[in-house]
ROMAR-419501 format. One record per residue (C-alpha): residue number from 0; residue in one letter; chain; x, y, z. Coordinates in Angstrom, 3 decimals, always signed. Example, Ala and Ser with C-alpha at 12.3 -4.5 7.8 and 13.67 -1.06 7.14 Angstrom:
BEGIN
{atom 0,"A","A",{+12.300,-4.500,+7.800}} {atom 1,"S","A",{+13.670,-1.060,+7.140}} 
% end
This chain:
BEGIN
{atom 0,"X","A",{+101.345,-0.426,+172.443}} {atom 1,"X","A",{+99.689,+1.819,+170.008}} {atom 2,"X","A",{+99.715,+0.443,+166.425}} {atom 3,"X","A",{+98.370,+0.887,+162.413}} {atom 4,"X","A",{+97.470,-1.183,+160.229}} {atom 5,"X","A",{+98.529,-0.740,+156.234}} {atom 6,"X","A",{+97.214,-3.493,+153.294}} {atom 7,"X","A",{+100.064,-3.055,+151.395}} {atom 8,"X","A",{+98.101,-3.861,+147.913}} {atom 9,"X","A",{+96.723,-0.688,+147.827}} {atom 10,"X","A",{+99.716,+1.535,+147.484}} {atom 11,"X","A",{+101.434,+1.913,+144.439}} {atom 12,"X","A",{+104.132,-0.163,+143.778}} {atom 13,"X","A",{+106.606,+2.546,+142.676}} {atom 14,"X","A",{+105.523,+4.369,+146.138}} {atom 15,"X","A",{+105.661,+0.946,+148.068}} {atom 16,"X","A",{+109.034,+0.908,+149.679}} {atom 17,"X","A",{+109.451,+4.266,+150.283}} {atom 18,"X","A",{+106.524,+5.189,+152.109}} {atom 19,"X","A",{+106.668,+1.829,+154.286}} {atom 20,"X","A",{+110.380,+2.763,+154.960}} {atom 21,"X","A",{+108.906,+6.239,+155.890}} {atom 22,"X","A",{+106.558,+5.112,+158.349}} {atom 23,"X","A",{+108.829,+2.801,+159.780}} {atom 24,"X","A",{+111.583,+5.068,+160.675}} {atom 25,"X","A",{+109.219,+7.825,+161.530}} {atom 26,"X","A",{+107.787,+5.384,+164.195}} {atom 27,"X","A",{+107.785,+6.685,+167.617}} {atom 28,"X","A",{+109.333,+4.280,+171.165}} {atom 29,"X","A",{+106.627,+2.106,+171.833}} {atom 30,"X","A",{+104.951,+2.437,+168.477}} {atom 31,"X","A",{+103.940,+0.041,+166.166}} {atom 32,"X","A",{+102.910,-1.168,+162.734}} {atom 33,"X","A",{+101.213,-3.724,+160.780}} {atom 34,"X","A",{+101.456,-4.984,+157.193}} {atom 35,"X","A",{+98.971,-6.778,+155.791}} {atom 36,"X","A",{+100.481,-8.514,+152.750}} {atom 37,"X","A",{+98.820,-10.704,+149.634}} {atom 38,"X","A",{+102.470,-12.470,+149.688}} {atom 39,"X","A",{+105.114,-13.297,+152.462}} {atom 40,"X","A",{+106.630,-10.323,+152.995}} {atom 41,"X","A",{+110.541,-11.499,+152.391}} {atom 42,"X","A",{+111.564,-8.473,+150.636}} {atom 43,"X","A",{+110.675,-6.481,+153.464}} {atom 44,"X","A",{+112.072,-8.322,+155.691}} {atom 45,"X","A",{+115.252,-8.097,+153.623}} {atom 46,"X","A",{+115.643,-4.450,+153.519}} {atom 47,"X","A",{+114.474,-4.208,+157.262}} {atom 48,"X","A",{+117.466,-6.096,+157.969}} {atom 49,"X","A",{+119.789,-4.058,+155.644}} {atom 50,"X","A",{+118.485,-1.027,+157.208}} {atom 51,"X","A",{+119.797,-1.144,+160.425}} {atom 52,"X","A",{+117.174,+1.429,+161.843}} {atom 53,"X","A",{+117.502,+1.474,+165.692}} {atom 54,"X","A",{+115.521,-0.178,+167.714}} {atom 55,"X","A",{+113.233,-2.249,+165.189}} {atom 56,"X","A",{+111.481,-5.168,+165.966}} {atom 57,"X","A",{+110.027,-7.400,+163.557}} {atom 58,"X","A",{+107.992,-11.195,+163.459}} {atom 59,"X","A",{+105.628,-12.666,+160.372}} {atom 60,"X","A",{+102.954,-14.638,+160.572}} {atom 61,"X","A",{+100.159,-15.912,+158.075}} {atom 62,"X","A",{+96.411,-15.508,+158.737}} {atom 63,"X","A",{+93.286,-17.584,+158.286}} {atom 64,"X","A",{+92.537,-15.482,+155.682}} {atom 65,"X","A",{+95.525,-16.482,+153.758}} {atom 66,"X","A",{+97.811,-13.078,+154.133}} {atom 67,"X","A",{+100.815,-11.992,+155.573}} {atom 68,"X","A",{+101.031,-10.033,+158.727}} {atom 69,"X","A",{+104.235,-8.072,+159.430}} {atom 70,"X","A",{+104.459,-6.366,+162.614}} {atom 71,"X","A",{+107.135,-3.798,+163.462}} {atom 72,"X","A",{+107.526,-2.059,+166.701}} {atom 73,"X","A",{+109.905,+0.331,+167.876}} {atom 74,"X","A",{+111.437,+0.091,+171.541}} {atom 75,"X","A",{+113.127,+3.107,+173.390}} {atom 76,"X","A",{+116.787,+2.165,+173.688}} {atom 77,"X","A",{+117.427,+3.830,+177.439}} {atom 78,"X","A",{+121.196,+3.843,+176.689}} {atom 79,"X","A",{+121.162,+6.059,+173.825}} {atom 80,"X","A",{+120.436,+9.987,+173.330}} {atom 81,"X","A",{+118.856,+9.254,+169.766}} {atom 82,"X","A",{+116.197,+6.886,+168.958}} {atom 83,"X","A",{+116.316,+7.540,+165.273}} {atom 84,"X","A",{+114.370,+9.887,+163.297}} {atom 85,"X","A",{+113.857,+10.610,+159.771}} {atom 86,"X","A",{+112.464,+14.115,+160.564}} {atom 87,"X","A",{+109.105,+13.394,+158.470}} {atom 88,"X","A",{+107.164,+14.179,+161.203}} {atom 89,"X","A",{+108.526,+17.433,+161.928}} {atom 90,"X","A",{+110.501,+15.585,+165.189}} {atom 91,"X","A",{+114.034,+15.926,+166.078}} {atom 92,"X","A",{+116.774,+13.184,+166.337}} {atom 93,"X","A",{+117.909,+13.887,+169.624}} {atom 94,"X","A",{+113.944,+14.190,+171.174}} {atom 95,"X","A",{+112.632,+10.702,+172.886}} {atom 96,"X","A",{+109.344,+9.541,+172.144}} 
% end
């Protein structure tokens, strides 16, 4: 499984969600990504949760180094025509993987 990594400190915090919530739903079947967080990353795994986006998969765990690792992957539903697209990437709702 393909995957990129993000330190979350260095975006912006007005940009913060938004972006993350970009990449996430923009994520491909069989995709992933990782946050790398100063802080546990509850409010992220809040709004994952309030999200609903198809097909998300989410666990936490703290390093040595005394961060945060979220890691998100995205798994190909075979029962369903969509697998949920925001269209940032130029893709198409209806287009697998």
């Amino acid at each position: 499984m393909s995957q990129n990594v993000i330190y979350v400190p260095t975006i912006m915090d007005e940009y913060k969600t938004g972006l993350i919530f970009a990449l996430i739903e923009s994520l491909k079947s069989g995709k992933s990504l990782k946050l790398v967080c100063d802080n546990h990353p509850y409010d992220f795994e809040e709004l994952l949760k309030e999200s609903e986006i198809p097909n998300i998969n989410w666990s936490t765990e703290k390093t040595e180094a005394n961060s945060w690792q979220l890691s998100i992957s995205k798994q190909q539903d075979i029962n369903s025509e969509k697998v949920g697209c925001c269209g940032m990437c130029g893709g198409h709702a209806d287009s697998k993987g």
